[in-house]
CHARMM internal coordinates of N, CA and C (Angstrom, degrees):
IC EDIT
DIST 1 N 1 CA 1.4566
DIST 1 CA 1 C 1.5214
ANGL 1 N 1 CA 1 C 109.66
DIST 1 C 2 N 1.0068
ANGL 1 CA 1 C 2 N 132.64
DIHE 1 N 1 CA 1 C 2 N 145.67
DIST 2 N 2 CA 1.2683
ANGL 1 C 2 N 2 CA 153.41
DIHE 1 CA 1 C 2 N 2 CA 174.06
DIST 2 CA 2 C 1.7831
ANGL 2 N 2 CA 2 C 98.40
DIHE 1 C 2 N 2 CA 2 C -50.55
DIST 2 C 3 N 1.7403
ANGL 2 CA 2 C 3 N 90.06
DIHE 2 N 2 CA 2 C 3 N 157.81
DIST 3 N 3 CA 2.0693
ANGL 2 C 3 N 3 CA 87.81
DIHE 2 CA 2 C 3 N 3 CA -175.82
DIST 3 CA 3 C 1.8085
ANGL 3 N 3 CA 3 C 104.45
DIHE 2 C 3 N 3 CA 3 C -86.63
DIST 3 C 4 N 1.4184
ANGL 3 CA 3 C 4 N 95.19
DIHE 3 N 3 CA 3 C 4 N -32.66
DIST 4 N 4 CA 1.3597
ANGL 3 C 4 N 4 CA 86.16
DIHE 3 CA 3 C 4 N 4 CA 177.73
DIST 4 CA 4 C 1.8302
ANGL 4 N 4 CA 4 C 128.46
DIHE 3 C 4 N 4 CA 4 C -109.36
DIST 4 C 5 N 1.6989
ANGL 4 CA 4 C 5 N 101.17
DIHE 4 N 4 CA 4 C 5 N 61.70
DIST 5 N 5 CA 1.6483
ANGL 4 C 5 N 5 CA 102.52
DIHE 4 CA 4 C 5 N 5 CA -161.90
DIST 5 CA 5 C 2.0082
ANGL 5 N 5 CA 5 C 90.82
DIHE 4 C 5 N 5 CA 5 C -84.12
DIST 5 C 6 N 1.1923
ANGL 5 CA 5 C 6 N 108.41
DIHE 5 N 5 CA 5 C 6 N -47.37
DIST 6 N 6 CA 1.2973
ANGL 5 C 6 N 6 CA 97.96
DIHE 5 CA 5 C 6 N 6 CA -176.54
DIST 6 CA 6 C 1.3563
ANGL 6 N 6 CA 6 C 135.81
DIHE 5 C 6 N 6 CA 6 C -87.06
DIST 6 C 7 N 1.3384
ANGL 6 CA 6 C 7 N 111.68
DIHE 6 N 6 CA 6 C 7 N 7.49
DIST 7 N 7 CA 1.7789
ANGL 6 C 7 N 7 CA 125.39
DIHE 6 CA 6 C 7 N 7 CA 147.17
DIST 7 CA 7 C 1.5299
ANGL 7 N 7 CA 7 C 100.31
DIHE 6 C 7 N 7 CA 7 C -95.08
DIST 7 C 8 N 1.0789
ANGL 7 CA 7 C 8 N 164.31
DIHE 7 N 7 CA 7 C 8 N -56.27
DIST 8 N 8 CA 1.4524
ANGL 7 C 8 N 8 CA 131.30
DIHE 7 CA 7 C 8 N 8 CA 165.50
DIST 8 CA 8 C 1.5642
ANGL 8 N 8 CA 8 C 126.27
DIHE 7 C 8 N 8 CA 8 C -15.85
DIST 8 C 9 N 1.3463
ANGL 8 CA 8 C 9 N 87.87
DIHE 8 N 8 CA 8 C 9 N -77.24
DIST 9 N 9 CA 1.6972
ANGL 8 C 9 N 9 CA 107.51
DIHE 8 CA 8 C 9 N 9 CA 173.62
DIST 9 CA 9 C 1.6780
ANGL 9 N 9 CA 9 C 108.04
DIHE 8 C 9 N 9 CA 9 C -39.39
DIST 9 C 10 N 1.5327
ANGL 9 CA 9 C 10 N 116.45
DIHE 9 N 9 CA 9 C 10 N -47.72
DIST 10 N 10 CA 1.4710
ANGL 9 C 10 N 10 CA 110.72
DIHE 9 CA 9 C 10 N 10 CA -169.96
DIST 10 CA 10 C 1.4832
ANGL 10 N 10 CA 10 C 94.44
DIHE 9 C 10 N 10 CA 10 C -72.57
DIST 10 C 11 N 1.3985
ANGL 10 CA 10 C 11 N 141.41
DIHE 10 N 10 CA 10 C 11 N -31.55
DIST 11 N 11 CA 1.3141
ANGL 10 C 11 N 11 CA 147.35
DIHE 10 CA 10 C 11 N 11 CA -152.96
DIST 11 CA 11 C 1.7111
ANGL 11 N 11 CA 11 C 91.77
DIHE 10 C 11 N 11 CA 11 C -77.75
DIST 11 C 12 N 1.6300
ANGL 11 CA 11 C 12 N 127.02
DIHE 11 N 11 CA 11 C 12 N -57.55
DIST 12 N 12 CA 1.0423
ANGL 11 C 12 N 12 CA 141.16
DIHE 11 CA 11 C 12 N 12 CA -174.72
DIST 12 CA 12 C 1.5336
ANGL 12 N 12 CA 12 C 111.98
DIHE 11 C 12 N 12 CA 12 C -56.22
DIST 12 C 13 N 1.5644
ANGL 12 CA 12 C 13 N 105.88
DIHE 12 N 12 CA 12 C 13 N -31.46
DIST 13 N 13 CA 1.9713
ANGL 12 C 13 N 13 CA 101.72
DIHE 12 CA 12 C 13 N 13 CA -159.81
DIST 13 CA 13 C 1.9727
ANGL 13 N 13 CA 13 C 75.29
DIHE 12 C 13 N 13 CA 13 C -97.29
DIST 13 C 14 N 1.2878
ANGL 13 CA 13 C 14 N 132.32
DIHE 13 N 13 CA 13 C 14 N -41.24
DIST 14 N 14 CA 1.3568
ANGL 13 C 14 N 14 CA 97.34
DIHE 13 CA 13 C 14 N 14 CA 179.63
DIST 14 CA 14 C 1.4269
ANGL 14 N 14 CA 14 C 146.41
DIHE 13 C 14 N 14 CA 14 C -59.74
DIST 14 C 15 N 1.3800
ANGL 14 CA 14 C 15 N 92.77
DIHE 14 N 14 CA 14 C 15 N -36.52
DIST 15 N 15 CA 2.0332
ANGL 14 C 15 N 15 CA 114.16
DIHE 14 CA 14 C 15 N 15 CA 160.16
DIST 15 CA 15 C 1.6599
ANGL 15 N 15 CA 15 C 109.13
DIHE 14 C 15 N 15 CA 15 C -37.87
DIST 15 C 16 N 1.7583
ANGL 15 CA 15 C 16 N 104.23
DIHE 15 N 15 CA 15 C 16 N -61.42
DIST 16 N 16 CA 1.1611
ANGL 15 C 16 N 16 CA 116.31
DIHE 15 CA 15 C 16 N 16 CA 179.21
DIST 16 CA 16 C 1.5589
ANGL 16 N 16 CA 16 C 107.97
DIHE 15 C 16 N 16 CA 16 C -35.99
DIST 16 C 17 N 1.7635
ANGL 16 CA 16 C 17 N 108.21
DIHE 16 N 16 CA 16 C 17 N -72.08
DIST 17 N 17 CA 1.3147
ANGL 16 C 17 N 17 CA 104.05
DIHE 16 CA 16 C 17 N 17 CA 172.69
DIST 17 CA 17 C 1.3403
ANGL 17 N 17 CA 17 C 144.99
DIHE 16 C 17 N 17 CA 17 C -29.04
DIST 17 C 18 N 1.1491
ANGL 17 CA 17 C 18 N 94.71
DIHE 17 N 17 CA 17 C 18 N -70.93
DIST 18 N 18 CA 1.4852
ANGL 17 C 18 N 18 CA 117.72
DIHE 17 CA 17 C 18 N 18 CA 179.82
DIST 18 CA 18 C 2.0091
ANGL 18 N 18 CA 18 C 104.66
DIHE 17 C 18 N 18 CA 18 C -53.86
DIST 18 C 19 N 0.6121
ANGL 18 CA 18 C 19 N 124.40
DIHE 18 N 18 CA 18 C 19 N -35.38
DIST 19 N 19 CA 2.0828
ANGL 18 C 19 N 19 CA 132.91
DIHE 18 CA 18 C 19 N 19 CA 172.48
DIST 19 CA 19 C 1.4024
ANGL 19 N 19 CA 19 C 93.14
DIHE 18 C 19 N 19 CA 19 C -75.03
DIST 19 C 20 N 1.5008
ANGL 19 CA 19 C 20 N 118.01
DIHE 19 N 19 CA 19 C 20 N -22.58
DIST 20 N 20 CA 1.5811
ANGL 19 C 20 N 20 CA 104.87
DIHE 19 CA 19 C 20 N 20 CA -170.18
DIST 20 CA 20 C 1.9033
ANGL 20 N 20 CA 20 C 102.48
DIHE 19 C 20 N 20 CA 20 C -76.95
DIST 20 C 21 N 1.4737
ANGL 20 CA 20 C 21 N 86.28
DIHE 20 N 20 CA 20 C 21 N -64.09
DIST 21 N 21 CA 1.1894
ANGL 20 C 21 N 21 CA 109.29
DIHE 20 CA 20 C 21 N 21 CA 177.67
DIST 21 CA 21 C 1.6885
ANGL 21 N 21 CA 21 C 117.72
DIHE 20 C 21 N 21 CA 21 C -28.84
DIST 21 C 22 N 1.4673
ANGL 21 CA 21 C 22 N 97.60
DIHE 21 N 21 CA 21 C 22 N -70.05
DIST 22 N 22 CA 1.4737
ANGL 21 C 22 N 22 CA 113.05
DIHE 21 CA 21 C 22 N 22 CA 174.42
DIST 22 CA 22 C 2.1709
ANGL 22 N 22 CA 22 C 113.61
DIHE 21 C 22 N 22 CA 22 C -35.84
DIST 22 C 23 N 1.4596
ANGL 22 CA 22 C 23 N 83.17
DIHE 22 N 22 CA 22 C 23 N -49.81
DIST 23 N 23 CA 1.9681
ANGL 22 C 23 N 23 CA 85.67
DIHE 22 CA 22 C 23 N 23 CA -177.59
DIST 23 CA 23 C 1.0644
ANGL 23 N 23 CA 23 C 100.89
DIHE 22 C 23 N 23 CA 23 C -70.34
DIST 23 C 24 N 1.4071
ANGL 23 CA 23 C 24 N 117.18
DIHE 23 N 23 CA 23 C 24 N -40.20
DIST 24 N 24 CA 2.0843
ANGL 23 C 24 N 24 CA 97.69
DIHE 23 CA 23 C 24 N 24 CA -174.39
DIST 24 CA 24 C 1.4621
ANGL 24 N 24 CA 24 C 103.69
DIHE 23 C 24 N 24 CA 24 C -70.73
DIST 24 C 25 N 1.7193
ANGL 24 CA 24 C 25 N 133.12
DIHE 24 N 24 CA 24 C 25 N -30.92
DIST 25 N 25 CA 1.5198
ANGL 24 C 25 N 25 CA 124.61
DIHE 24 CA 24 C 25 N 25 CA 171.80
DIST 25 CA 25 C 1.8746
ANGL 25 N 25 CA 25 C 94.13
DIHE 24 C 25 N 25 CA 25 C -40.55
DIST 25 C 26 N 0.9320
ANGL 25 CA 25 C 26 N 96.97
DIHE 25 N 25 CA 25 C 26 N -79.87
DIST 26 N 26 CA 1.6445
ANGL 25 C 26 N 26 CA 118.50
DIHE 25 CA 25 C 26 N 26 CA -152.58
DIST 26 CA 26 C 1.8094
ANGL 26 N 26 CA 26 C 103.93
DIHE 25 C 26 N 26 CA 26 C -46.57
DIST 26 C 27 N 1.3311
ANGL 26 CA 26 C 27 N 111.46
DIHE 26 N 26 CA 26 C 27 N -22.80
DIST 27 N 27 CA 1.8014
ANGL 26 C 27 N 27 CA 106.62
DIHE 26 CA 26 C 27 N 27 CA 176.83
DIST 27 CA 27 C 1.4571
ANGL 27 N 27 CA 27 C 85.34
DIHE 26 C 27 N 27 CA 27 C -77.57
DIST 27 C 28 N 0.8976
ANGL 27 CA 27 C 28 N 143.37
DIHE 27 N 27 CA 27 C 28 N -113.28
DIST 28 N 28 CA 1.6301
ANGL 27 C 28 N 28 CA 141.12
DIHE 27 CA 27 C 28 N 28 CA -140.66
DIST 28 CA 28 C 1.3775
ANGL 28 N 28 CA 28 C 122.18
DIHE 27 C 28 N 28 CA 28 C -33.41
DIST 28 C 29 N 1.8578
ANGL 28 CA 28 C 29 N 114.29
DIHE 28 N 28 CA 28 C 29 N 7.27
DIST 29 N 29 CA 1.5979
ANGL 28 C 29 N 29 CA 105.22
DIHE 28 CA 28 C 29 N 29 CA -155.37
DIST 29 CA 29 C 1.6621
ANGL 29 N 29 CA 29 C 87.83
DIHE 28 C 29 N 29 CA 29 C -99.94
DIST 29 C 30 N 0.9566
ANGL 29 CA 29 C 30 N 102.29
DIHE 29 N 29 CA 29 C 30 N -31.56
DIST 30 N 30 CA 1.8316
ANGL 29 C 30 N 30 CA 106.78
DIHE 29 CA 29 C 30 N 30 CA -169.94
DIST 30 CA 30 C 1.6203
ANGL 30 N 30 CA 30 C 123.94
DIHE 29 C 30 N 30 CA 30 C -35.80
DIST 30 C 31 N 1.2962
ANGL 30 CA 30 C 31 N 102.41
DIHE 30 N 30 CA 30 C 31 N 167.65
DIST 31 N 31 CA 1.9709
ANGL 30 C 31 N 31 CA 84.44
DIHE 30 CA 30 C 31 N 31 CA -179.05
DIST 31 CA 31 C 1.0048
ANGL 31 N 31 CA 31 C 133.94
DIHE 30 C 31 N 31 CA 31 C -63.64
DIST 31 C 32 N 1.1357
ANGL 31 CA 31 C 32 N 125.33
DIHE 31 N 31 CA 31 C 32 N 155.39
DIST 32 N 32 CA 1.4643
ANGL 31 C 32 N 32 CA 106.18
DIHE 31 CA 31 C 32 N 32 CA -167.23
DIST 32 CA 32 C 1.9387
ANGL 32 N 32 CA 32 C 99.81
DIHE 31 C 32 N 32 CA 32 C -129.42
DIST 32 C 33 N 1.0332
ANGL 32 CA 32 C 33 N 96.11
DIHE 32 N 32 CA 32 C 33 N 161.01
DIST 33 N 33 CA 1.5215
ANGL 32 C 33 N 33 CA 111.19
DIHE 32 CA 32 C 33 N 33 CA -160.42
DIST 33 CA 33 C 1.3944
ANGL 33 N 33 CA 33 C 95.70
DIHE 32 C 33 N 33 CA 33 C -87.90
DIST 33 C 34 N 1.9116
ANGL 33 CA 33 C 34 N 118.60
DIHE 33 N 33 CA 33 C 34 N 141.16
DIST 34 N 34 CA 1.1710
ANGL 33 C 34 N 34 CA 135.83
DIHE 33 CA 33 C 34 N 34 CA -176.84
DIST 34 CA 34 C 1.3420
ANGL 34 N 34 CA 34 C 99.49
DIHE 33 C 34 N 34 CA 34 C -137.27
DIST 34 C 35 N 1.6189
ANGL 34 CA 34 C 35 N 98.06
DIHE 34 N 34 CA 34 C 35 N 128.11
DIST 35 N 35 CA 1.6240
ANGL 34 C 35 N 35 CA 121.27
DIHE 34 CA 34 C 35 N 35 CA -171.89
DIST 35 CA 35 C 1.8151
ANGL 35 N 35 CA 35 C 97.47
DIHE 34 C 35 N 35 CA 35 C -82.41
DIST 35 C 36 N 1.3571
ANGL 35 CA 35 C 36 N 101.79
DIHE 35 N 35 CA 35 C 36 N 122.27
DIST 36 N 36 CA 1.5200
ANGL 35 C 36 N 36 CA 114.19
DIHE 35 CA 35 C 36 N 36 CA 177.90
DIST 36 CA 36 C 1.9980
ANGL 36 N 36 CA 36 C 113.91
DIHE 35 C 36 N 36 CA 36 C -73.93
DIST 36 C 37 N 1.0314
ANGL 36 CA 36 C 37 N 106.22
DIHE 36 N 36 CA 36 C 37 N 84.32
DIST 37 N 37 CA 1.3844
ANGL 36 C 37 N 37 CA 113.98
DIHE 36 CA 36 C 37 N 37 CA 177.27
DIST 37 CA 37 C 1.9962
ANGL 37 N 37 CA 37 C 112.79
DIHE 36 C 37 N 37 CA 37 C -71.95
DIST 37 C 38 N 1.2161
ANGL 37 CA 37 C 38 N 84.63
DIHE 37 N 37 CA 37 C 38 N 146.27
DIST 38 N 38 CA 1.6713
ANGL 37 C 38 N 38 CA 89.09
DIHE 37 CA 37 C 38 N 38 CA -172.84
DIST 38 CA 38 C 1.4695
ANGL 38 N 38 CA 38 C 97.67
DIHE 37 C 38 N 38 CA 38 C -78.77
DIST 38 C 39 N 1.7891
ANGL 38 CA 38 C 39 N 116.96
DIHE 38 N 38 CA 38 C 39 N 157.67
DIST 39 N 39 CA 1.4590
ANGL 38 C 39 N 39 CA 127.52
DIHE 38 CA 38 C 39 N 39 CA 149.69
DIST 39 CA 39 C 1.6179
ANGL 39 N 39 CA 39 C 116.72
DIHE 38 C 39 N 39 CA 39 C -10.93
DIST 39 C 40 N 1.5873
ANGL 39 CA 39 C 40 N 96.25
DIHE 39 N 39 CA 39 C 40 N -82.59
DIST 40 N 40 CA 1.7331
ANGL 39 C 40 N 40 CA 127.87
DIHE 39 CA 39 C 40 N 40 CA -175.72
DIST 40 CA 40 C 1.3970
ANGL 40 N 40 CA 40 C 104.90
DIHE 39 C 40 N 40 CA 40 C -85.36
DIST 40 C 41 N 1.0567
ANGL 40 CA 40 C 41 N 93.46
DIHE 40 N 40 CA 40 C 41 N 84.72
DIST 41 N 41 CA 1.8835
ANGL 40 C 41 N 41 CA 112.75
DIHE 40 CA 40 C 41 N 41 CA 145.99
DIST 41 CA 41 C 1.4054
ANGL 41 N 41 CA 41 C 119.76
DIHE 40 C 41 N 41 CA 41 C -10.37
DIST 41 C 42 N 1.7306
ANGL 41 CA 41 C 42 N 108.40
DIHE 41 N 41 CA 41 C 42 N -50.24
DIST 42 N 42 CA 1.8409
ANGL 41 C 42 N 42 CA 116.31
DIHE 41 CA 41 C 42 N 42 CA -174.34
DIST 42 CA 42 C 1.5050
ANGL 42 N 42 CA 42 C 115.03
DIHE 41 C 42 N 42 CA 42 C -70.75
DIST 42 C 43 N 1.6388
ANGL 42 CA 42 C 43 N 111.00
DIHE 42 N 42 CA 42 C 43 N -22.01
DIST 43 N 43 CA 1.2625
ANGL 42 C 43 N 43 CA 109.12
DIHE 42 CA 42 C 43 N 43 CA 172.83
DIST 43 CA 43 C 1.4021
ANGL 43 N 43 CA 43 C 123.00
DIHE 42 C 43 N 43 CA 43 C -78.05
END
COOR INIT
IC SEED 1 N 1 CA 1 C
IC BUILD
């Protein structure tokens, strides 16, 4: 086996991570929807 198979691999699964990470930040940032409440409360 090669000297460096399992620092590649760790080099590869962190990239992975980190792009993972980043897209799940970036889904929740978007606009987000606001419920239009009336003036009067009683209605």
């Amino acid at each position: 086996m090669a000297d460096n198979y399992l620092e590649r691999h760790r080099e590869e699964y962190e990239q992975k991570k980190a792009m993972w990470l980043k897209k799940k930040k970036n889904y929740h940032t978007g606009p987000r929807r606001t419920i239009e409440r009336p003036e009067d409360e009683a209605l």
